[in-house]
Backbone as CSV, one residue per row, in Angstrom:
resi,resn,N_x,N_y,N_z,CA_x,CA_y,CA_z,C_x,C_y,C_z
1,UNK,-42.296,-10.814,13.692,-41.502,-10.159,12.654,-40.009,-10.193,13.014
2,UNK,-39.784,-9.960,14.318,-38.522,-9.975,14.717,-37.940,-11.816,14.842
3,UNK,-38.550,-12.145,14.924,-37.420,-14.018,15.143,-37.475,-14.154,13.475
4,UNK,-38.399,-13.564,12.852,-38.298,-14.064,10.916,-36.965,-13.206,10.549
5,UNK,-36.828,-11.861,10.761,-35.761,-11.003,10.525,-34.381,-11.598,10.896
6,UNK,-34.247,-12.338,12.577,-33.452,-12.962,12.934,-32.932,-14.275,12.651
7,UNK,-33.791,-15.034,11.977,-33.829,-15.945,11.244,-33.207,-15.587,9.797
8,UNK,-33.861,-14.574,8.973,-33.069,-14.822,7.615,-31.960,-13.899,7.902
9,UNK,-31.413,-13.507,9.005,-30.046,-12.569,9.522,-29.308,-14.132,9.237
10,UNK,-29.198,-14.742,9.987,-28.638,-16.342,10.465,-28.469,-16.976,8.941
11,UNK,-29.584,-17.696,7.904,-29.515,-17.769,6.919,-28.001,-17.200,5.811
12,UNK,-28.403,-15.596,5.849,-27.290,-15.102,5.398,-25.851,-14.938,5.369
13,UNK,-26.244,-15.237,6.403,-24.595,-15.565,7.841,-24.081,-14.371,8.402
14,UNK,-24.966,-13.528,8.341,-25.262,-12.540,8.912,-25.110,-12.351,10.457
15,UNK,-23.940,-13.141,11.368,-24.102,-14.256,12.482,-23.654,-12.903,13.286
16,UNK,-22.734,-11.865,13.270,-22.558,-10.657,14.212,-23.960,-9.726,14.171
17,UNK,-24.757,-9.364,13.146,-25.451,-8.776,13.184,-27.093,-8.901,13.774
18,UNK,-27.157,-10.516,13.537,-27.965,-11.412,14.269,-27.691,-10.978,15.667
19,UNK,-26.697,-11.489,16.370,-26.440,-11.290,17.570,-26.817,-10.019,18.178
20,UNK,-26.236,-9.171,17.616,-26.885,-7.522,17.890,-27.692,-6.952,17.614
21,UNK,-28.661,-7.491,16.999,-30.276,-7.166,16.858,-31.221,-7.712,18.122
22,UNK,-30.724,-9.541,18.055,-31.352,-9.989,19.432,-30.796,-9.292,21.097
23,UNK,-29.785,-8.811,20.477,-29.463,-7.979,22.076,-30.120,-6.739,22.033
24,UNK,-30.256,-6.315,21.237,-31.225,-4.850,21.104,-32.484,-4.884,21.069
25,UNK,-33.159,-6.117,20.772,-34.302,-6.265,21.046,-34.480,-6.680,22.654
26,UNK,-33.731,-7.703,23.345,-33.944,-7.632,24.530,-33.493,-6.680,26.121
27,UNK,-32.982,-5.988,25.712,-32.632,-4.634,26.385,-33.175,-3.501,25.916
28,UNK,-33.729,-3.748,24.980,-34.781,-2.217,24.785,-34.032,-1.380,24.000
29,UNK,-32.767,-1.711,23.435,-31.977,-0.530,22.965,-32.405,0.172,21.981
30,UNK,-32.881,-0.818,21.053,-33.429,-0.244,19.615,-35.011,0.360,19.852
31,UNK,-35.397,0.835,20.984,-36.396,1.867,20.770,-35.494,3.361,21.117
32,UNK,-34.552,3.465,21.496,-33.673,4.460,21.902,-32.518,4.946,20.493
33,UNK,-33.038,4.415,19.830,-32.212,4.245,18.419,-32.722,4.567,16.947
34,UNK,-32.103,5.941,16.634,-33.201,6.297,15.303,-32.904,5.173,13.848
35,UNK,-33.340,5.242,13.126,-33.225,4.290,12.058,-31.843,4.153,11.231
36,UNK,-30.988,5.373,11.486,-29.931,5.568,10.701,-28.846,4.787,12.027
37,UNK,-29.238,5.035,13.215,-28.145,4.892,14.502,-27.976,3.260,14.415
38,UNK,-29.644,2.639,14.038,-29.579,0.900,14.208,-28.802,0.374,13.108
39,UNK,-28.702,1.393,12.025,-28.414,0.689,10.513,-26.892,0.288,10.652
40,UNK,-26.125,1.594,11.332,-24.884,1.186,11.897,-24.736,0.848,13.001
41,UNK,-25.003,0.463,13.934,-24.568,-0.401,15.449,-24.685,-1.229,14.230
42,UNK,-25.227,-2.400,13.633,-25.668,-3.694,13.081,-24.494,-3.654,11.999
43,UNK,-24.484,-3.025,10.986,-23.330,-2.938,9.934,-21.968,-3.236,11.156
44,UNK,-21.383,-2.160,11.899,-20.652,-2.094,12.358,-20.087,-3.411,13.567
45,UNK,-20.982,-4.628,14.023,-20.849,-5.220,14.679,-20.804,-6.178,13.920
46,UNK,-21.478,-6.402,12.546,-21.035,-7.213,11.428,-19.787,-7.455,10.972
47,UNK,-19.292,-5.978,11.153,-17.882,-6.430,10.236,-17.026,-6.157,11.357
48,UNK,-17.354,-6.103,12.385,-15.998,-6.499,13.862,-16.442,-7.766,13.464
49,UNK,-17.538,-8.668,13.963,-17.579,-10.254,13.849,-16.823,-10.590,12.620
50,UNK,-16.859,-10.244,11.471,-16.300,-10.851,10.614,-14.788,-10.684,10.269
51,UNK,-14.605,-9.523,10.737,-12.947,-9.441,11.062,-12.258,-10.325,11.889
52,UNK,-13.138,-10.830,12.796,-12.420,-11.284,14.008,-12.505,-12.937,13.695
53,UNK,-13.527,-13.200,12.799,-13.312,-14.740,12.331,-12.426,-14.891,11.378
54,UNK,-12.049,-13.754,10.585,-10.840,-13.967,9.823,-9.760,-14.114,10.601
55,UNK,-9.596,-12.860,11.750,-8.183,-12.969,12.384,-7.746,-14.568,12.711
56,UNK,-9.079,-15.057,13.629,-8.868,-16.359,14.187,-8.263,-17.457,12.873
57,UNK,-9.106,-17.231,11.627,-8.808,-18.076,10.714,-7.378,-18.021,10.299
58,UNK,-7.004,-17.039,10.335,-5.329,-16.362,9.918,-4.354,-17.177,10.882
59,UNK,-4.835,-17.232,12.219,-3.576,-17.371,13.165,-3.586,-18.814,13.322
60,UNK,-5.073,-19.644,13.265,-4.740,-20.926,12.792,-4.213,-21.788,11.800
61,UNK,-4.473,-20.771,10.781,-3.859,-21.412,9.171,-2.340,-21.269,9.511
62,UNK,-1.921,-20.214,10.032,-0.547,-19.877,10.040,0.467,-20.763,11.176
63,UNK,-0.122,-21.977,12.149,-0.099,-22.786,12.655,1.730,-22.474,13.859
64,UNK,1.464,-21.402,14.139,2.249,-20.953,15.247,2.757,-21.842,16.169
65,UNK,3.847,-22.163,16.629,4.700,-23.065,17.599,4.149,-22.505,18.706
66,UNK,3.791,-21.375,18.834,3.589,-20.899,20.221,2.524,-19.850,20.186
67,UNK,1.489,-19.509,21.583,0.468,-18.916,21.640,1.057,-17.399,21.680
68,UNK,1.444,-17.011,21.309,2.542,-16.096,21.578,2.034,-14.546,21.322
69,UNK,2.251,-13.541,21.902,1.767,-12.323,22.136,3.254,-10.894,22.075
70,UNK,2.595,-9.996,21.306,3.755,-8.791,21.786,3.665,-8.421,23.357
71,UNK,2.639,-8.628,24.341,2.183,-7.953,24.989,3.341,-8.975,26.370
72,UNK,3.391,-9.784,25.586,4.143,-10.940,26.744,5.416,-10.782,26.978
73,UNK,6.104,-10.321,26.159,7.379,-10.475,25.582,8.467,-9.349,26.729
74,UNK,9.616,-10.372,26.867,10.246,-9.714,27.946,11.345,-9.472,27.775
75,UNK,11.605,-8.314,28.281,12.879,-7.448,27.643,13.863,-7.216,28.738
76,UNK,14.741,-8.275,29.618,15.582,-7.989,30.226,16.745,-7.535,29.889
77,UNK,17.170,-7.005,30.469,18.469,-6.579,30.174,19.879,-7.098,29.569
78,UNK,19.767,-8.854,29.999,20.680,-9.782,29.653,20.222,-10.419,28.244
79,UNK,19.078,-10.229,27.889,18.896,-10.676,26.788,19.061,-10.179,25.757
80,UNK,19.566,-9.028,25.457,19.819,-7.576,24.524,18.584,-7.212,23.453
81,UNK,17.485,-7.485,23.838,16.800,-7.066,22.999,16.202,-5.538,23.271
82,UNK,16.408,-4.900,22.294,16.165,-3.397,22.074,14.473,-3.180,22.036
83,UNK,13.874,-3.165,22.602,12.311,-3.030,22.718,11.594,-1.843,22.237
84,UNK,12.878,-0.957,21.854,11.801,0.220,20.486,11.761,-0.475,19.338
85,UNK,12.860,-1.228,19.085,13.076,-2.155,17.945,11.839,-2.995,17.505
86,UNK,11.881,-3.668,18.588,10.638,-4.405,18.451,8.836,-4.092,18.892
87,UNK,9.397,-3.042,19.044,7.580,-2.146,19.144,7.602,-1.719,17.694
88,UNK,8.552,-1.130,16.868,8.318,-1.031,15.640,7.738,-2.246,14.426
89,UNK,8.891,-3.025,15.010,8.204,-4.569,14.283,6.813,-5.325,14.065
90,UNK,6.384,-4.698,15.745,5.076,-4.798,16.197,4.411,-4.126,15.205
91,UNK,4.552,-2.684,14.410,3.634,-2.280,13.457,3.579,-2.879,11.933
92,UNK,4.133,-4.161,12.172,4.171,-4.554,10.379,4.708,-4.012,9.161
93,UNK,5.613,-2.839,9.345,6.134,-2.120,8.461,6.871,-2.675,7.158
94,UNK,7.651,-3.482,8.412,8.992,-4.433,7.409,8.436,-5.331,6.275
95,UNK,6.563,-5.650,6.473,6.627,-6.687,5.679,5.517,-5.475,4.643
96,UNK,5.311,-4.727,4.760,4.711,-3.514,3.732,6.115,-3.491,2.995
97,UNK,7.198,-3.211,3.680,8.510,-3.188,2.491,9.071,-4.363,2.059
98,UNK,8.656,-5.276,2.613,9.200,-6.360,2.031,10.221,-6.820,2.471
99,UNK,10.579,-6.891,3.561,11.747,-6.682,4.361,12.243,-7.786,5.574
100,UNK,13.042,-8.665,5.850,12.949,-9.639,6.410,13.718,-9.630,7.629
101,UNK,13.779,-10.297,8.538,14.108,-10.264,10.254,14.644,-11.223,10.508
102,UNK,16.361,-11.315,10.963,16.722,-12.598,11.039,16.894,-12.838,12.658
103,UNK,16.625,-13.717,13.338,16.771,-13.908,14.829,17.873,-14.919,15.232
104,UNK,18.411,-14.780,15.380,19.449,-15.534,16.101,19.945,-15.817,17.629
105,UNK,20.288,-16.831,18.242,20.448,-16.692,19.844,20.843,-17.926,20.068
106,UNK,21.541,-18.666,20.858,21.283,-19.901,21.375,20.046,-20.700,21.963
107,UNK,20.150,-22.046,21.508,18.891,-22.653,21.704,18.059,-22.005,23.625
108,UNK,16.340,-22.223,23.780,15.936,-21.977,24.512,15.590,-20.035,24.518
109,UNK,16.319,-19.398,23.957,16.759,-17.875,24.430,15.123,-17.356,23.955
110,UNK,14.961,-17.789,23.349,12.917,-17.260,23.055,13.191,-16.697,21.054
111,UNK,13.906,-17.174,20.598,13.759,-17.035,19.412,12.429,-17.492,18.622
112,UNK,12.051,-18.409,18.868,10.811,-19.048,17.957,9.379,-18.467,18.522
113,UNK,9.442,-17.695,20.225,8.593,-17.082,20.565,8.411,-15.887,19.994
114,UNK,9.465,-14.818,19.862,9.184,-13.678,19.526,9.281,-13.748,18.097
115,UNK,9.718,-14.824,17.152,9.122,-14.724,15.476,7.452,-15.271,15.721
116,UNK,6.935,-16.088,16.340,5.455,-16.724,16.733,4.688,-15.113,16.865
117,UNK,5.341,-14.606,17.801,4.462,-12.947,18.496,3.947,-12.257,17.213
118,UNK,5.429,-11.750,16.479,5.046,-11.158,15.371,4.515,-11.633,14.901
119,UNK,4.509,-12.842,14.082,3.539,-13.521,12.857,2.306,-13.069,13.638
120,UNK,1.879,-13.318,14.545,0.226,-13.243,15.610,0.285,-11.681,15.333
121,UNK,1.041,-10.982,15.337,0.525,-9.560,15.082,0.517,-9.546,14.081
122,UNK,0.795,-9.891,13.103,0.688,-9.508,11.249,-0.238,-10.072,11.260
123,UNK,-0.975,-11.247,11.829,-2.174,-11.594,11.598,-3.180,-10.509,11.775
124,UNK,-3.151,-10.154,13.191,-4.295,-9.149,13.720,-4.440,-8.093,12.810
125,UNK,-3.219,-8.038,12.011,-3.263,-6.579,10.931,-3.763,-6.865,9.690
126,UNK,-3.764,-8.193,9.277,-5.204,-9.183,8.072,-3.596,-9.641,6.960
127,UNK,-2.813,-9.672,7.681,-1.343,-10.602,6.278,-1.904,-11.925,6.968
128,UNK,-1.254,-12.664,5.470,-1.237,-13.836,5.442,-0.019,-14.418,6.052
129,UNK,0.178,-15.098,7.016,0.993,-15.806,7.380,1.568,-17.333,7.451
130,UNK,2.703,-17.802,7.101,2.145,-19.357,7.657,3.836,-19.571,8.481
131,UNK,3.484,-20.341,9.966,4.909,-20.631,10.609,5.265,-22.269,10.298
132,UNK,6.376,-22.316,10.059,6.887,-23.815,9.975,8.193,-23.830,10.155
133,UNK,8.903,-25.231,11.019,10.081,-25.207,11.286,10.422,-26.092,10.159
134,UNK,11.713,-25.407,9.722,12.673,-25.688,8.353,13.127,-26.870,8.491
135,UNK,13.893,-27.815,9.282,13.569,-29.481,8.830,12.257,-29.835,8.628
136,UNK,11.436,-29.402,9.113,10.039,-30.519,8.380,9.599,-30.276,7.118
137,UNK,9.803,-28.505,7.041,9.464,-27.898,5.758,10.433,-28.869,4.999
138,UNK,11.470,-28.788,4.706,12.371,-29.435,3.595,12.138,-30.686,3.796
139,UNK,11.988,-31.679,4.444,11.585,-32.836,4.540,10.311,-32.753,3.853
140,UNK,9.095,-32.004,3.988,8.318,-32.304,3.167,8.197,-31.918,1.504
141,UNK,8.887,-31.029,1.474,9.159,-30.336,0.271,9.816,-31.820,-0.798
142,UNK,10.296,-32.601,-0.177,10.888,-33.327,-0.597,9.960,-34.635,-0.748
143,UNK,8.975,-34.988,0.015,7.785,-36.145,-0.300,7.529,-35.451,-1.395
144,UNK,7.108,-33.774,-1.256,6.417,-33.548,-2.271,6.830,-33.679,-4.295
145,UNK,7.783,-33.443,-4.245,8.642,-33.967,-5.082,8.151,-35.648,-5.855
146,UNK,8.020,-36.096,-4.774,7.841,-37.148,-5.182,6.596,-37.551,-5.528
147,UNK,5.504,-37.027,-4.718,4.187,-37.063,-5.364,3.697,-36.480,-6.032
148,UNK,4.576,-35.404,-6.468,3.743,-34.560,-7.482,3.209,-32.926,-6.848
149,UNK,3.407,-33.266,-5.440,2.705,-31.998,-5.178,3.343,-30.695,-4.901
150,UNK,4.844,-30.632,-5.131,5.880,-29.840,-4.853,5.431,-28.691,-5.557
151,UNK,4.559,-28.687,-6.798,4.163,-26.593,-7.288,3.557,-26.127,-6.617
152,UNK,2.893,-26.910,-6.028,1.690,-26.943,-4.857,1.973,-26.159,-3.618
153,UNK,2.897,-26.617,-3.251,3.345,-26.422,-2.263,4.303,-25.424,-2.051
154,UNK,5.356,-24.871,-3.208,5.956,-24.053,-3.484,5.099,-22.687,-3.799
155,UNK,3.719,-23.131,-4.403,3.176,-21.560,-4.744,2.195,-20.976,-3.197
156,UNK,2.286,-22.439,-2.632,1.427,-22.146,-1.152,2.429,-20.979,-0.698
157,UNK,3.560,-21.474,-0.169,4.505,-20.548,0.544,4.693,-18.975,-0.226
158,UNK,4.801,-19.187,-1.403,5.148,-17.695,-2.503,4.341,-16.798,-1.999
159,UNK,2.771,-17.329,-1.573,1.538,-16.505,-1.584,1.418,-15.526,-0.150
160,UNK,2.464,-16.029,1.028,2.189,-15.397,2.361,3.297,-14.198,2.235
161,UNK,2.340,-13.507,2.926,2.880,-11.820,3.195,4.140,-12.260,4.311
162,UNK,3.929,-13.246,5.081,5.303,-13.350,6.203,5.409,-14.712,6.153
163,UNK,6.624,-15.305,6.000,6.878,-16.344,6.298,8.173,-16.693,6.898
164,UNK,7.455,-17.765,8.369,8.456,-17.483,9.714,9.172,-19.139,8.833
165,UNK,10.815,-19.150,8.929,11.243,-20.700,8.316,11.937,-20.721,10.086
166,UNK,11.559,-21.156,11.065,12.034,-21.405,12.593,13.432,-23.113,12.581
167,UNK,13.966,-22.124,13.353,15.126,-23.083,13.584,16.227,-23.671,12.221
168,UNK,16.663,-22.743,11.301,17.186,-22.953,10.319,18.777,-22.943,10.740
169,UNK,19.099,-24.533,9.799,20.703,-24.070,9.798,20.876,-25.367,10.654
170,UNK,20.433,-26.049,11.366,20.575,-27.389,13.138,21.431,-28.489,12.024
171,UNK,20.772,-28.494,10.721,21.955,-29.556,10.140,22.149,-28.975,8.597
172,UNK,23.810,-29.069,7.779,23.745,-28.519,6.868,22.922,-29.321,5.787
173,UNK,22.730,-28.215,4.528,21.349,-28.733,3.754,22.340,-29.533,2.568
174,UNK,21.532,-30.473,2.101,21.910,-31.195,1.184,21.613,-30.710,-0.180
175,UNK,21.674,-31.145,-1.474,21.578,-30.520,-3.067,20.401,-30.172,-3.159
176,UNK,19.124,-30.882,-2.746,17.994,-31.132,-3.091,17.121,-30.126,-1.862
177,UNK,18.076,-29.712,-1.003,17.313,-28.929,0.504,17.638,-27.641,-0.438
178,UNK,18.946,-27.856,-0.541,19.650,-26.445,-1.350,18.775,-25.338,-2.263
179,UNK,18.534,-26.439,-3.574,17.561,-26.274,-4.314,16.202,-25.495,-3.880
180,UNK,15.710,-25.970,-3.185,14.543,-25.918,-2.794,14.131,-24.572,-2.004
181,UNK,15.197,-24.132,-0.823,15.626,-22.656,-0.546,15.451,-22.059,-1.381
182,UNK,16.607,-21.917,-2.519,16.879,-20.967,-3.425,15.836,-19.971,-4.110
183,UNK,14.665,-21.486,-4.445,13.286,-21.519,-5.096,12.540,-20.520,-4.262
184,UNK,12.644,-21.497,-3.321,11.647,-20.016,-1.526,12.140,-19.031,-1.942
185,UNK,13.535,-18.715,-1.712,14.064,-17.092,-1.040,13.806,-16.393,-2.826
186,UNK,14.017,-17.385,-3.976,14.028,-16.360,-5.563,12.462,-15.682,-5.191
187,UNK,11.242,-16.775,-5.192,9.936,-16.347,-5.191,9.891,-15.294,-4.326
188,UNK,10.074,-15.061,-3.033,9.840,-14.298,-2.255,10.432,-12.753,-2.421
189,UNK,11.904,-12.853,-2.645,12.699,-12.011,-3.511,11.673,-10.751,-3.449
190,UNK,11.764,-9.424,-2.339,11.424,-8.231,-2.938,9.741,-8.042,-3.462
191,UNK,9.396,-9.749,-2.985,7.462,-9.361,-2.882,7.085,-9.365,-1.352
192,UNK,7.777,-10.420,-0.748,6.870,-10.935,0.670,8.228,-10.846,0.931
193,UNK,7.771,-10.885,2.927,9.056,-10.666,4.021,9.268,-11.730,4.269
194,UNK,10.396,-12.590,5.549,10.312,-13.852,5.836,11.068,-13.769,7.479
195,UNK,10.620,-14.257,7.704,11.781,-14.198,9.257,12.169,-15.968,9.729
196,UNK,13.428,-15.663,9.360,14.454,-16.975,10.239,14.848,-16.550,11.454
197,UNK,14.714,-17.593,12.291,15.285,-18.226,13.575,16.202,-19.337,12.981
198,UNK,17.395,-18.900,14.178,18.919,-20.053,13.802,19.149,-20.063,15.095
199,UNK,20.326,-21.001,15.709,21.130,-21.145,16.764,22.337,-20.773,16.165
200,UNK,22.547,-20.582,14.445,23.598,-20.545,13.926,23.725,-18.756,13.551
201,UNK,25.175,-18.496,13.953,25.574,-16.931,13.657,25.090,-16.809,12.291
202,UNK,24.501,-15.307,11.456,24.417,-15.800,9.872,25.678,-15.558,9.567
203,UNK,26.644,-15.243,9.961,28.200,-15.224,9.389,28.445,-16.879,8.884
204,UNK,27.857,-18.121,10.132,28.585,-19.278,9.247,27.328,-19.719,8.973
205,UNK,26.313,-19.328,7.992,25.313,-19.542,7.308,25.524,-20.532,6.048
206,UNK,26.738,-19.855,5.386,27.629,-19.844,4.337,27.930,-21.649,4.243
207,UNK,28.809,-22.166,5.650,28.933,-23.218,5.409,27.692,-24.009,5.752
208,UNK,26.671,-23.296,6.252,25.718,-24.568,6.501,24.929,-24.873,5.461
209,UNK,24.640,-23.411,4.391,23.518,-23.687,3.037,25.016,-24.693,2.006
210,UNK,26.588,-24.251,2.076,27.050,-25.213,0.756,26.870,-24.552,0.013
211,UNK,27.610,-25.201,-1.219,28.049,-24.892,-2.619,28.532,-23.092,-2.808
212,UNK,29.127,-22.596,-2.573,29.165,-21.449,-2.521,28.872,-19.966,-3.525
213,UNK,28.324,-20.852,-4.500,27.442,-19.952,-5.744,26.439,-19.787,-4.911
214,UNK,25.604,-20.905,-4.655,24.402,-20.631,-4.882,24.176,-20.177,-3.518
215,UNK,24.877,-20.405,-2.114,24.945,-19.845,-0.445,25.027,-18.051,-1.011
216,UNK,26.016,-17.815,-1.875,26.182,-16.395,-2.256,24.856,-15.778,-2.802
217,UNK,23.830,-16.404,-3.588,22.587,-15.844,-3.811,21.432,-15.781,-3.234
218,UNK,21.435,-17.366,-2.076,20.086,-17.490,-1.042,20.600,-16.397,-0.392
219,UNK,21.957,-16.317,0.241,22.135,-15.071,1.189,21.889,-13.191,0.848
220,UNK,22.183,-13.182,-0.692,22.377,-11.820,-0.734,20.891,-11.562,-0.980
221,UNK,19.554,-12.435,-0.960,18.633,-12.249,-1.828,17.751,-12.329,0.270
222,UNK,18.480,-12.722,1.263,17.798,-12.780,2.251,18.374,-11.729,3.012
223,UNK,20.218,-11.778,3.380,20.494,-10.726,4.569,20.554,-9.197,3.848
224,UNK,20.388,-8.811,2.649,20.798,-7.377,2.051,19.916,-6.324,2.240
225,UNK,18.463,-6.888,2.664,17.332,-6.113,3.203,17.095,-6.352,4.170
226,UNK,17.799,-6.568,5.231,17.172,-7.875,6.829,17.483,-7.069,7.819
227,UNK,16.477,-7.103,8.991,16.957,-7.088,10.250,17.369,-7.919,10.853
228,UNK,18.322,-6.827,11.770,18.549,-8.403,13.040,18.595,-8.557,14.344
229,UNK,18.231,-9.195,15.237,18.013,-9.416,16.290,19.196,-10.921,16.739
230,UNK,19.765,-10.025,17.755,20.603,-11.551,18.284,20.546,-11.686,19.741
231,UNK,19.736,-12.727,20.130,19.415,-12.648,21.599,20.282,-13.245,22.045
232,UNK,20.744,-12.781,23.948,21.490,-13.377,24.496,20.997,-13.845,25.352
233,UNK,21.595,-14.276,26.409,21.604,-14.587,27.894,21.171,-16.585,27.869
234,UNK,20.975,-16.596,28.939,20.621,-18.242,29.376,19.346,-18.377,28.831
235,UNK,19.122,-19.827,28.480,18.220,-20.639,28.098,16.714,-20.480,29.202
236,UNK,15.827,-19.429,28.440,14.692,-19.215,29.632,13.776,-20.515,30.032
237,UNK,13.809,-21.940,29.066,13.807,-23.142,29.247,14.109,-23.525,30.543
238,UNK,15.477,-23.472,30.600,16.340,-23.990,31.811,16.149,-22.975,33.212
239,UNK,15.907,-21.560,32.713,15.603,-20.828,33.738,14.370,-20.736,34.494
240,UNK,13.188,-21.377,33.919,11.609,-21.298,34.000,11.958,-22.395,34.612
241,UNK,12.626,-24.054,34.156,12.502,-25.354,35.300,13.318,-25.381,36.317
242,UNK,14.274,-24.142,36.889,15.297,-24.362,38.166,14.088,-23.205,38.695
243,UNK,13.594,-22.493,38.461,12.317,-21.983,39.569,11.466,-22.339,39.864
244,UNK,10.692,-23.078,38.772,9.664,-24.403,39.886,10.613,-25.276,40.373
245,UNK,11.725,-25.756,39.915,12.297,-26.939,40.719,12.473,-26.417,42.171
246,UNK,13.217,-24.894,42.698,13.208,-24.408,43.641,11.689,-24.066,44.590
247,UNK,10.636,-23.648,43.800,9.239,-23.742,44.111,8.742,-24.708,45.121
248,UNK,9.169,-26.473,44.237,8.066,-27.210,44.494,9.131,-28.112,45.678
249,UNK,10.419,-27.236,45.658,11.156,-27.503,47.141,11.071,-26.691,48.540
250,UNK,10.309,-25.299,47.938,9.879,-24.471,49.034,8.637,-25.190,49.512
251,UNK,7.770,-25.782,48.416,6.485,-26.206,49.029,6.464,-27.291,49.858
252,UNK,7.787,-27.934,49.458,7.826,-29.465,50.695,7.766,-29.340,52.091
């Protein structure tokens, strides 16, 4: 009776609750267990399993530059990051309001890590996320155009609760990049949050989006609700390879 039960558990896809029936059958638990106690251990290990295949599904769809964690994240002193700041961030608030996070720092400083962290925590909290760095995005935005698949692709992005655009600003945008922003930041506009990473101050934002109508509306429609974060100090890149380089000279 029990491998048929476990069997149409499996069938159903019933795949957490399966699991915790056959463990309760082989440890004896479920004779220690009144009928109401088994009904929930089993419900309840169902929907952890199934939460947790969503999370996974979330943080892969959302295709993160980096494996990246709040728990990792390092708050020296030279780097000025305010770490109540970002324990708050950690609770997803900003993107319940709709509210966007701009990061800025010189290249290496961990900008694309700590927008990666968060997105991985808005995941764990069940938002939709997706990360992509902004030349490829506009580069593709722009095949898409051409094949046809640009609504496609425009209503993909509209639909995420956070969307990280990493490394914005490295070259200024052309009519057709221009465009295409505007479209992002109108849709998003006061439904969904977004967080940019730049090497560029957002003060000269201005000359890097052009035309100065329309720089005046991507901007007031992105920095007028925004946080900001501006990291300093040296390139932890360059600082992580002069300590193994020193390392693997101690080891000689």
């Amino acid at each position: 009776m029990n491998e048929d039960t476990l069997h149409k558990m499996k069938q159903m896809k019933f795949f957490g609750m399966a699991r915790a029936f056959s463990a309760s059958i082989e440890n004896e638990k479920s004779s220690t267990m009144t009928a109401d106690e088994m009904v929930a251990f089993l419900v309840e290990t169902e929907w952890d399993d199934r939460n947790n295949r969503k999370i996974d599904r979330q943080i892969k769809n959302a295709r993160f530059r980096y494996n990246a964690c709040m728990e990792q994240m390092r708050f020296d002193v030279e780097r000025n990051l305010d770490k109540n700041q970002i324990i708050r961030f950690a609770g997803c608030d900003f993107i319940a309001k709709k509210e966007n996070i701009l990061v800025t720092g010189s290249t290496g400083v961990g900008k694309s890590y700590i927008a990666s962290a968060l997105g991985n925590q808005a995941c764990t909290l069940g938002y939709r996320v997706f990360y992509t760095n902004s030349g490829k995005l506009f580069s593709k935005l722009k095949m898409a155009k051409a094949d046809g698949s640009y609504i496609r692709e425009i209503a993909r992005l509209e639909k995420q609760d956070l969307l990280i655009l990493d490394d914005f600003g490295i070259q200024p945008l052309d009519t057709q990049t221009r465009e295409s922003l505007m479209e992002i930041v109108e849709d998003r506009h006061g439904k969904h949050s977004t967080i940019i990473t730049s090497q560029i101050p957002v003060k000269q934002w201005y000359e890097v989006i052009g035309e100065k109508t329309i720089a005046d509306a991507i901007l007031d429609r992105i920095v007028h609700n925004a946080h900001r974060i501006n990291i300093e100090g040296e390139s932890l890149r360059k600082k992580f390879a002069s300590k193994n380089n020193v390392k693997e000279n101690e080891d000689e």
